[in-house]
N, C-alpha and C positions, 0 to 999 in steps of 0.2 A: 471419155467421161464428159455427162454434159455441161457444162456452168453453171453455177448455181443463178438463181433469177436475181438480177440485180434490179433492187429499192432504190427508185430517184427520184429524190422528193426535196425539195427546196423550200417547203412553206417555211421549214424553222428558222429558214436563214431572211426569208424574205417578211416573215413575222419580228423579226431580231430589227432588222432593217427599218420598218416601219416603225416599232416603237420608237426606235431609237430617234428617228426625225419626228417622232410625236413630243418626245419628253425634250429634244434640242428646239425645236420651235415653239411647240404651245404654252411649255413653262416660263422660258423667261419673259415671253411677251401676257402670261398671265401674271406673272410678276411686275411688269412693266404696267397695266393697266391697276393692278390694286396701288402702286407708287404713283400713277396720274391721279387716280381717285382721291389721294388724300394728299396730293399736292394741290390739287382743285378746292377742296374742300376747303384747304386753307388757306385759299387768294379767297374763295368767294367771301369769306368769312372775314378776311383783311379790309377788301373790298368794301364790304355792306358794313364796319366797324367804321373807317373814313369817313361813308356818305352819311352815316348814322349822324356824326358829330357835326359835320359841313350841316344837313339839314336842320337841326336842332339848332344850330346857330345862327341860320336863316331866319328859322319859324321867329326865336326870341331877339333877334332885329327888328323883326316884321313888325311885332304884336307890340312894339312898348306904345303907339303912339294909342292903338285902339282902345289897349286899356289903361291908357294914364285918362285917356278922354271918355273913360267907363261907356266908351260903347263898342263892346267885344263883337258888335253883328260884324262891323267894317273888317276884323280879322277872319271872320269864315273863307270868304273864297281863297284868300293864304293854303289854309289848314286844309283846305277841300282840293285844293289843285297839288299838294305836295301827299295827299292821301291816294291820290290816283296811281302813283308809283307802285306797283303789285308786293313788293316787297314790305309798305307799310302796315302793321296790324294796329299801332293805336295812337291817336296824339289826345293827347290831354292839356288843357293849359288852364291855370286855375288864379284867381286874384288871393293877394294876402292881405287886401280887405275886408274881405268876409268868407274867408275859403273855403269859395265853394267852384265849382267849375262852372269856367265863362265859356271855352272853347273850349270842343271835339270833333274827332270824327268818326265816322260810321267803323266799329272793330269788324277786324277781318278775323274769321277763326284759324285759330295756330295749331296744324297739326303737327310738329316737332317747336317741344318748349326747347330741346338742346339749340334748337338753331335760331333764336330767337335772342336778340340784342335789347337792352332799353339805354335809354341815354337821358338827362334830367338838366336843365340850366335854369338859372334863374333870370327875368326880368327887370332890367333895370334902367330906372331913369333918374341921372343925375345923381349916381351914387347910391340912390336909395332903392331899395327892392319891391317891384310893385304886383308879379306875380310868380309863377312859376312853367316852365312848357317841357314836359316829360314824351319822347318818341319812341315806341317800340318799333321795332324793324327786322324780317323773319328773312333767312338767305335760303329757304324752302324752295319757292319759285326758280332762282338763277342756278342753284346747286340742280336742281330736276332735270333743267334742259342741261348743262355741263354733264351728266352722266347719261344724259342721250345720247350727246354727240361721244359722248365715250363708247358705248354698245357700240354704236353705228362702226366705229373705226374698231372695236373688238371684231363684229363681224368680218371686215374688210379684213384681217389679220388671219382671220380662219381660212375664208375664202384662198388668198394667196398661199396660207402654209398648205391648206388640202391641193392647190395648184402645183406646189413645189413638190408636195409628196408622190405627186404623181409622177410627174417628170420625171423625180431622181430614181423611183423604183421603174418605170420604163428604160431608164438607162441604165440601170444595176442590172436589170433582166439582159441588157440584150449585148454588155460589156462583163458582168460577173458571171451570173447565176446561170445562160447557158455555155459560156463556156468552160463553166466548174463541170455543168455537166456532163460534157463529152469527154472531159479530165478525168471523171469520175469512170466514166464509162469504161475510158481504155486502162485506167489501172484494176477495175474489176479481170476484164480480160489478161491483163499481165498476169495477175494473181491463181487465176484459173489456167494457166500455164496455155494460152492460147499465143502465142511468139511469133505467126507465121504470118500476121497484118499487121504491117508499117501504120506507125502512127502520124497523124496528117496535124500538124498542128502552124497556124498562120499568125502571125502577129509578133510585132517585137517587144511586147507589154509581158509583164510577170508571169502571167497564166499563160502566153506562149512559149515562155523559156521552160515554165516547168515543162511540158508537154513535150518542148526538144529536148530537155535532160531525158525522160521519159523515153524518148524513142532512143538514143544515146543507151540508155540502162537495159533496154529489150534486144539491142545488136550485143552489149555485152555479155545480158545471158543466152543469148543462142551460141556465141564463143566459146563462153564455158563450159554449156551442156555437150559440145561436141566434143571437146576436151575430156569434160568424163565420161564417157561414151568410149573414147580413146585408150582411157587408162581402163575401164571396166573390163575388160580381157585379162589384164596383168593383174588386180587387186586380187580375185579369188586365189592365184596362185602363193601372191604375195602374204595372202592372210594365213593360208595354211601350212609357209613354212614358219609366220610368227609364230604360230599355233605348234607347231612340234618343235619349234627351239623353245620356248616358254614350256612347257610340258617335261623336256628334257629336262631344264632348270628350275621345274619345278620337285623333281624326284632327288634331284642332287639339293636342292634347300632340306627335303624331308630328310633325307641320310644325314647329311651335314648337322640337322636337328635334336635327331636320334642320338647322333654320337655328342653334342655339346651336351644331350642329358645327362648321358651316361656318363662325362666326364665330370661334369658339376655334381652328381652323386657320387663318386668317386672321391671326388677334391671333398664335398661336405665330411664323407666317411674320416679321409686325410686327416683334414683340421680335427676331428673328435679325439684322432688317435695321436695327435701331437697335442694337442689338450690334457689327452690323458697321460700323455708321457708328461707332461709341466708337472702334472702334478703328485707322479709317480717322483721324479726328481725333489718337487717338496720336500714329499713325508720323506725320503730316505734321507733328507736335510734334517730335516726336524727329529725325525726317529734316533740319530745319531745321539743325540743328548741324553737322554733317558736311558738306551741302551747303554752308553758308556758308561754312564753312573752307576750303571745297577753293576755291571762289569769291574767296575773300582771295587765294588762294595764286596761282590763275590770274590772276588779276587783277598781283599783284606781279610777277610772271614776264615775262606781256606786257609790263611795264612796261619792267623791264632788258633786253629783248630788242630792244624799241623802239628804248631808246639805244643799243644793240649797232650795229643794222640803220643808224640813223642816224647814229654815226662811221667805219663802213665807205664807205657813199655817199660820205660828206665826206671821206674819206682822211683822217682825222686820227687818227695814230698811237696807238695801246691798249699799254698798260705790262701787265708781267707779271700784275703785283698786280691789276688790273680783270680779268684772264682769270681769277686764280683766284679773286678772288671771284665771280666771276660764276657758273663752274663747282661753287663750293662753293655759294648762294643755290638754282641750277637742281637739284643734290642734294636739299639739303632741302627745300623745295618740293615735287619728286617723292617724296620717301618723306610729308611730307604729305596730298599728294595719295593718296599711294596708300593709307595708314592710311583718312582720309576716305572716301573710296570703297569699299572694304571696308567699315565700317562700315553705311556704305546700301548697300549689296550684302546685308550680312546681315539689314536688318530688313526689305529688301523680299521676301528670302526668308519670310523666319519669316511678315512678313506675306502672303504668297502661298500659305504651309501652312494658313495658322488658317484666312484666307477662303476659301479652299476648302473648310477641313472645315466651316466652318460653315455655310456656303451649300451645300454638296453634301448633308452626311449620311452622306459615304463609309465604307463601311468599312475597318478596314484594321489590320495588326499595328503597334504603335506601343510607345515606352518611354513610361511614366507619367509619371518624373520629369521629360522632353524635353518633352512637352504642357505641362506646368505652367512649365515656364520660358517655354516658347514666349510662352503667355498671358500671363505677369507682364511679358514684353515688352513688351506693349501697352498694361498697365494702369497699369505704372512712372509712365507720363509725367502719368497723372493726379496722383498723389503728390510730385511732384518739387518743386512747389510750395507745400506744405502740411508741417505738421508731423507729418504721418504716416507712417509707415513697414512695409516689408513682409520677414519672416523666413521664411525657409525652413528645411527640415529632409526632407529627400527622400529614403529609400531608392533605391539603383541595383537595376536589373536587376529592374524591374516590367515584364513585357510582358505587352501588353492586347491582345486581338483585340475592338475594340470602334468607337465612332465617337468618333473625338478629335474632331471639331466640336462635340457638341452636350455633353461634356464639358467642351470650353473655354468654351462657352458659360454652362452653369453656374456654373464657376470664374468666370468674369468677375463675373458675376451676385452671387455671392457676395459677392469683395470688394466689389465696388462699393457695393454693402449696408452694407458695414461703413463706406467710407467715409462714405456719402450718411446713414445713418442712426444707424451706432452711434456716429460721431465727431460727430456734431451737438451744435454748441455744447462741442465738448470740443478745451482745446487743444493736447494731446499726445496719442498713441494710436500703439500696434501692431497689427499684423496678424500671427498666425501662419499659416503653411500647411505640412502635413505628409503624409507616404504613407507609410505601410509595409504591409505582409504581415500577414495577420490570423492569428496562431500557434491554433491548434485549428480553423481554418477553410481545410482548402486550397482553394485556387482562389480566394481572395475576399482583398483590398485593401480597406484605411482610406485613405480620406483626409479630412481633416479644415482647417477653414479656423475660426481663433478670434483674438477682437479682444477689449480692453480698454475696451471701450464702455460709452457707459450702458445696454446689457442691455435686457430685455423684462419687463414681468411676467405673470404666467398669462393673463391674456384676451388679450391680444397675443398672446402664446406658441400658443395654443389655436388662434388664426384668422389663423398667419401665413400658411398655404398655401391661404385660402380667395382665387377668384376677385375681383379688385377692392377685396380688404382692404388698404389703405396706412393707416399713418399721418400721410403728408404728400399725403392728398386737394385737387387743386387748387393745388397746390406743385411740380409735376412730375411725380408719383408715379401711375403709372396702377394699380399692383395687382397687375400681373399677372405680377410676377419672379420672386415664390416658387413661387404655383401653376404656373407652367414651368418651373423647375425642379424642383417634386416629381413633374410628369408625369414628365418629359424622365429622369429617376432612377429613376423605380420601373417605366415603361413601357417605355421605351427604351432602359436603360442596365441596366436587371432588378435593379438593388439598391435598395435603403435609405437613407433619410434621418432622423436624428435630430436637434431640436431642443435644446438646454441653455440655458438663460438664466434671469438671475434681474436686477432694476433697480438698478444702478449696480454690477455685474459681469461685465458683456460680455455678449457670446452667443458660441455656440461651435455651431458646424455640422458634424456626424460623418455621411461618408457611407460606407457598405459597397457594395462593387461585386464582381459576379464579371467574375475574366480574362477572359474569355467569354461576351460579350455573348448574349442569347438572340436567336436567329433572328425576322427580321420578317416578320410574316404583313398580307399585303398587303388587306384586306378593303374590299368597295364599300358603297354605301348603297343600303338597299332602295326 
């Protein structure tokens, strides 16, 4: 395969290079000459302020005798020889006898008023004031030539730095830039898997040591290719007996899979039908009472009827008072009886709803709050002898198209938890259980089941809904309550379960449900 064309182009580095000794020389020695400029500016200006005062002091030396002796002609070649200085633009000198001007000189015109100085003294002979000599004097002239001779050395600064630029990019060419090239060259070649030309690299400068790492790294990889080259015989083999060991283990994961479903439907089934046995054991708790009573009752009835039946045989006469007590007894008795019987009338309902739903799976439109009693029906009877207790707090008018069996199922579940676990070893304890309407959430129900237990802490907390995690391993506790119920909630029931607990503050179980169970999709196994 050919190489691809290798690009060697160096202007960007040799452009790089160039600015960069434009911007290191030309800036600070342009900087250097705008600080000469007005370092100049401000001697000349020192300068011509000195001579200003020195001459003005000369002139009014000069001038007192010509004009104490009012003949100001004798002062002109003064004023005329000190006007000669190119710098002078104006002398004036005037009498305070009639003031008017005695001497001048010929005005220079001022083309910068900034650079222009005046200076003013007075005339004096013997204390007393006899004129006045005022000199202007302009640092135009000497500042002109001082930024000539500045150009001139600006140039001179060009000159050298274009000198220097030269040279240092003749020596970057023929020290850097080609032998970046040839650097470049031979890693193009490495790159394009050309390995079979030694790389020739001279010097003991940075850019030759790369160039012998270089050839160093191009003996390496000829080493290595030969080496795979070596192994390349044995890797196909080697791949395709990964290939049928992974293959094998992958048929034994899918059996293995197959059967952890079947068993975790099995265990689900399990848990509904000891669920349903809890609560089969309830009601024949609860049922006891009612039946017994009405059992007293018939029992006492047959009794007085007995003796009724048997002083009628015997013809021996019955007083008022034995009709109406008999008639008042057989009263209450019957309304006993009847109380009683309703009673197990209604749990063998209730129980005839739950074990249905639980054992069916039915769907069906039901009130929230009506499941939850239903259930605490069942569960009551566990409680009744313990010093525990259960609180309600139920929203009306929650209607759920969902499966009230495996909802009550849960709820069971739940408390039962709180009994079995969070009241362990504890000898008081509540149960809350609560439902309302979830306000920013329509369509969706809390309900919430919280006890005053001794709580969980974070690893418990963490692996309560893991398969076969109990606390009371070998105690009764198979494991498998939570993780049915967070299936049975989050798969079947399409909402949410949150855990809260912290040790020796209870736990608290929040679940979120929508009104409207999601549709079940019936899928086989492949």
């Amino acid at each position: 395969m050919p190489a691809p064309p290798v690009k060697r182009s160096t202007t960007p580095l040799r452009w790089a290079v160039l600015l960069t000794l434009a911007v290191g020389l030309l800036l600070p020695g342009a900087a250097l000459l705008a600080y000469n400029q007005q370092v100049i500016k401000e001697s000349v200006m020192e300068t011509l302020r000195a001579d200003l005062r020195r001459n003005t002091q000369v002139l009014a030396l000069s001038l007192i005798e010509p004009i104490w002796q009012v003949s100001p002609d004798l002062g002109q070649p003064m004023v005329d020889a000190q006007a000669e200085d190119e710098r002078f633009v104006s002398i004036l000198v005037t009498e305070i006898a009639n003031s008017r001007p005695a001497l001048q000189a010929s005005p220079r015109p001022n083309a910068d008023p900034t650079l222009a100085l005046s200076h003013e003294l007075p005339i004096e002979r013997e204390g007393r004031e006899i004129g006045r000599v005022k000199v202007t004097m302009s640092a135009a002239a000497p500042l002109k030539r001082a930024q000539n001779e500045m150009l001139l050395d600006g140039l001179r600064m060009l000159l050298m730095a274009a000198v220097s630029m030269g040279m240092i990019l003749w020596l970057l060419r023929r020290r850097v830039l080609l032998p970046m090239e040839q650097l470049s060259r031979a890693a193009d070649e490495l790159g394009s898997g050309h390995l079979g030309k030694p790389l020739q690299f001279e010097g003991e400068d940075e850019i030759g040591r790369v160039g012998q790492a270089m050839e160093r790294m191009r003996l390496a990889l000829l080493e290595a290719f030969d080496r795979l080259r070596q192994h390349a015989s044995t890797l196909e083999e080697q791949v395709a007996q990964r290939t049928a060991e992974l293959t094998a283990s992958n048929r034994e994961l899918k059996q293995a899979m197959a059967q952890l479903k079947t068993a975790q439907t099995e265990l689900v089934e399990a848990e509904k039908l000891a669920s349903l046995g809890r609560l089969v054991a309830g009601v024949a708790h609860e049922l006891n009472t009612p039946l017994g009573n009405a059992m007293t009752v018939v029992t006492a009835l047959s009794d007085r009827w007995t003796e009724l039946n048997d002083a009628l045989r015997q013809g021996t006469p019955l007083r008022r008072s034995q009709l109406d007590a008999l008639v008042t007894d057989t009263r209450r008795g019957q309304d006993i009886l009847h109380r009683n019987v309703q009673r197990a009338a209604e749990l063998v309902r209730d129980f005839k709803q739950v074990a249905v739903d639980q054992t069916s799976d039915a769907r069906r439109v039901f009130d929230l709050d009506k499941v939850v009693e239903d259930v605490l029906v069942m569960v009551e009877p566990r409680f009744k002898a313990t010093p525990f207790r259960i609180q309600t707090q139920l929203e009306r008018g929650l209607r759920m198209d969902s499966y009230p069996g495996s909802l009550g199922q849960v709820l069971t579940n739940l408390v039962m938890n709180s009994l079995v676990h969070g009241f362990h070893e504890k000898e008081q304890g509540t149960v809350w259980i609560s439902c309302c309407a979830l306000y920013g959430q329509p369509g969706w129900v809390s309900l919430s089941v919280r006890d005053d237990g001794c709580g969980m802490d974070d690893a418990v907390r963490k692996r309560i809904f893991d398969p076969f995690f109990t606390t009371k391993l070998g105690r009764g506790g198979s494991g498998l309550g939570m993780h049915i119920v967070h299936t049975i909630v989050t798969q079947l029931l399409g909402g949410q379960i949150e855990v809260q607990s912290q040790p020796g503050h209870g736990a608290h179980m929040l679940l979120r449900l929508p009104l409207t169970a999601p549709e079940r999709v019936e899928s086989g196994e492949d």
